[in-house]
C-alpha positions as CSV (number, residue, x, y, z in Angstrom):
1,X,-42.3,-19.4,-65.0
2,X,-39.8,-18.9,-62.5
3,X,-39.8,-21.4,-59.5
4,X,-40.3,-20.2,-56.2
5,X,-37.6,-20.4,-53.8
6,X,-38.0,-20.4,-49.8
7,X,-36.3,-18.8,-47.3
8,X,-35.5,-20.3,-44.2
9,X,-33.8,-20.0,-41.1
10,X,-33.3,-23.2,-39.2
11,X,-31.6,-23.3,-35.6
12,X,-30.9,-26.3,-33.9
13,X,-29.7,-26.4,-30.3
14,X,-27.8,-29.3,-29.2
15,X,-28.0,-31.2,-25.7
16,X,-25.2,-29.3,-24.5
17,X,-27.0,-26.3,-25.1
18,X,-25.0,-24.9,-28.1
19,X,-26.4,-23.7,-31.3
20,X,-26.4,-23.8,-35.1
21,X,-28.4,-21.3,-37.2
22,X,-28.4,-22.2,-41.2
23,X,-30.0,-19.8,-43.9
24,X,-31.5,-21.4,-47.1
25,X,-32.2,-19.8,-49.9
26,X,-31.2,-16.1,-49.1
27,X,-28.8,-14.5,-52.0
28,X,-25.8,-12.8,-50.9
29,X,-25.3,-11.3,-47.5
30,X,-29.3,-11.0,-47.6
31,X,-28.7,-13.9,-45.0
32,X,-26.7,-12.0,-42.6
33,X,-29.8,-9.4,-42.7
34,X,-32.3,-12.0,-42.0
35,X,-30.8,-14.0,-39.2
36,X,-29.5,-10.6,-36.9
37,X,-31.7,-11.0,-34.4
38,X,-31.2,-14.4,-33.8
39,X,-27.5,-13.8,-33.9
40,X,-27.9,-10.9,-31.3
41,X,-30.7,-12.9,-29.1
42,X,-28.4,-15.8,-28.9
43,X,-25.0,-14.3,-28.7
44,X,-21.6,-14.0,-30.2
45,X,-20.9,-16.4,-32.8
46,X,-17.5,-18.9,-32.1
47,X,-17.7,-19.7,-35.7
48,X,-18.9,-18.6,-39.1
49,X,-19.1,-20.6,-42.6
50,X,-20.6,-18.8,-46.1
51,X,-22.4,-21.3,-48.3
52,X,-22.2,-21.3,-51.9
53,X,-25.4,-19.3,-52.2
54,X,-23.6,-16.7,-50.9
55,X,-20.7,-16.6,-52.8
56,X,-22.7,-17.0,-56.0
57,X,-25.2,-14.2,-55.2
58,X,-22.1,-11.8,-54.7
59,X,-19.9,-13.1,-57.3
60,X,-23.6,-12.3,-59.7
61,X,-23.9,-9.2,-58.0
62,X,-19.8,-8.0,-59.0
63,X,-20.6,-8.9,-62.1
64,X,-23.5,-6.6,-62.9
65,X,-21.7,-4.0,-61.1
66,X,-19.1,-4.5,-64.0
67,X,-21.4,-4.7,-66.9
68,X,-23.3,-0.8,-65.6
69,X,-19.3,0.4,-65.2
């Protein structure tokens, strides 16, 4: 039985007014599709930093892409 995973998007905004938006649970640049309009509603990003679910969805993702090659 596989366990179910959520997917979330939490953004905080700080007293100063600035943001943070965090995926969890979102394989791969799957994130980067979810959180768009958030990222386009509240503007240009100053920074970005990947998780390790991202990098291990892609890295899993390569590898199949080798294994059908």
């Amino acid at each position: 039985m596989k366990a179910t995973t959520f997917k979330t998007i939490v953004i905080t905004v700080s007293p100063q007014g600035e943001t943070h938006l965090e995926t969890k649970g979102f394989a791969g640049a799957e994130c980067r599709r979810a959180s768009q309009f958030l990222e386009t509603a509240l503007g240009a990003a100053s920074q970005e930093q990947l998780t390790a679910e991202f990098h291990q969805a892609t890295s899993a993702t390569e590898a199949q892409l080798r294994q059908i090659s």
